[in-house]
C-alpha positions as CSV (number, residue, x, y, z in Angstrom):
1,X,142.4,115.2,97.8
2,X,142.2,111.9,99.9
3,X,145.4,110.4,97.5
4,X,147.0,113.7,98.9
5,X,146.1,113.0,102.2
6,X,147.0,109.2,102.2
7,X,150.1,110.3,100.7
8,X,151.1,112.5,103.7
9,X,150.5,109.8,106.0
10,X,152.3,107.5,104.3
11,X,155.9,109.6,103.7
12,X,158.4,109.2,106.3
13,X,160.4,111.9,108.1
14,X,160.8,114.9,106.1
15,X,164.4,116.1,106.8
16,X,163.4,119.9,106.5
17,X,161.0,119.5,109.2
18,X,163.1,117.5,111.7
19,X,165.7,120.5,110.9
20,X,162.8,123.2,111.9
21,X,161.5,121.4,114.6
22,X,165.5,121.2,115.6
23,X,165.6,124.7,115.9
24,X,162.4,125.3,117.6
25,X,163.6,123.1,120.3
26,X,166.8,124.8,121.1
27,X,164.8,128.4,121.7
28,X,162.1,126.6,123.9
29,X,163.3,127.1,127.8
30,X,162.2,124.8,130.2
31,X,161.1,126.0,133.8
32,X,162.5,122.4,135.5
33,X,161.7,123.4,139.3
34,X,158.0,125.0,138.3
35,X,157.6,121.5,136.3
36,X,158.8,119.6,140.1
37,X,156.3,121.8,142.1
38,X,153.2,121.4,139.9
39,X,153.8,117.5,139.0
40,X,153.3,116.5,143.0
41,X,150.1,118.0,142.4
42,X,148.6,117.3,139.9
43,X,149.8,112.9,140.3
44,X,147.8,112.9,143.5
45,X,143.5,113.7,143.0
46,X,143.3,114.0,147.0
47,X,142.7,116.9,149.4
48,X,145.8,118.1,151.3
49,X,145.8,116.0,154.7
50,X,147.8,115.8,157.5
51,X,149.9,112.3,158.0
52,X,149.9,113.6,161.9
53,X,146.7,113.6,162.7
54,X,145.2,111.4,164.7
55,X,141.1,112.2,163.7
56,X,139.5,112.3,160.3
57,X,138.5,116.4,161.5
58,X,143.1,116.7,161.7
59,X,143.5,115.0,158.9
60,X,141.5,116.9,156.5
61,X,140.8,120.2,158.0
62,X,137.2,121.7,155.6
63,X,138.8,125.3,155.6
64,X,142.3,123.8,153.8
65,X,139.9,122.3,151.4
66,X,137.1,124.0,150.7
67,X,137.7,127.6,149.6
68,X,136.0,131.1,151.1
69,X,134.4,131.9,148.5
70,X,132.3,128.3,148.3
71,X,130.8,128.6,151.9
72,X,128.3,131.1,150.9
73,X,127.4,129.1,148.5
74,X,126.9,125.5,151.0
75,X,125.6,127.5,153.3
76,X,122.7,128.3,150.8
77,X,121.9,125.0,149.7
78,X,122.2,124.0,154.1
79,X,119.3,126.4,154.9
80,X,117.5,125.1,151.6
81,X,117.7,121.8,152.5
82,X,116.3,122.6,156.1
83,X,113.3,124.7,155.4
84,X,109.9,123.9,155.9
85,X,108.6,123.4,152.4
86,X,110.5,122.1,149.9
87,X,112.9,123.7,148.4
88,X,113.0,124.4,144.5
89,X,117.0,122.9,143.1
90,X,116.7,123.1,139.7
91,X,118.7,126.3,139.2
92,X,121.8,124.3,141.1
93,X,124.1,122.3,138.9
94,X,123.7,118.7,138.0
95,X,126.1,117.5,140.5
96,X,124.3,119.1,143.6
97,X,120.6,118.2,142.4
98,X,121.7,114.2,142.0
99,X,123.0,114.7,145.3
100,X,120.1,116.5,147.3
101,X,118.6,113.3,148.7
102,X,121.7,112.4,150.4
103,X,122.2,115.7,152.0
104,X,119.2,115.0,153.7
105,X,119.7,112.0,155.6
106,X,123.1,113.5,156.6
107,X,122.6,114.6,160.2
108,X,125.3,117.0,161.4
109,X,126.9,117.4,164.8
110,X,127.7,121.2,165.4
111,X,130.6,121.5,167.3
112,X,131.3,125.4,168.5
């Protein structure tokens, strides 16, 4: 079984497989402009910003970059972090738990 196997690896280009894989080719159709919308985001791992602004709070404006749905779930781990006693973490993922001791020396400004 590991002769077969070496002797796969070893052969070259099998011409009835370059033929198949010819014809596969030719039925494949490529969406070019859904390829051009989805590459300029996916090259760049950054938050959309503004190249305007003229402040950090312009330039990457929370609401573009954090979604509805996750304010609930700061806004949860906010009042947790600011109660009296201390708050039990350990059903939040890693990533927040390694991160708790930070959020506590942040101080915020609340601007309304």
């Amino acid at each position: 079984m590991q002769a077969k196997k070496r002797l796969a690896l070893k052969q070259d280009e099998d011409p009835d497989t370059q033929r198949n894989l010819d014809v596969k080719m030719k039925s494949v159709s490529v969406n070019k402009s859904a390829l051009e919308s989805t590459e300029s985001h996916v090259s760049r791992n950054i938050p959309p910003y503004d190249t305007s602004a003229t402040t950090p709070q312009e330039a990457y404006v929370l609401d573009k970059i954090i979604l509805k749905g996750e304010w609930d779930y700061l806004e949860d781990i906010y009042n947790n972090l600011h109660q009296e006693e201390e708050a039990d973490f350990s059903s939040y993922p890693t990533f927040v738990r390694n991160r708790i001791e930070k959020l506590r020396k942040i101080k915020v400004l609340i601007q309304i």
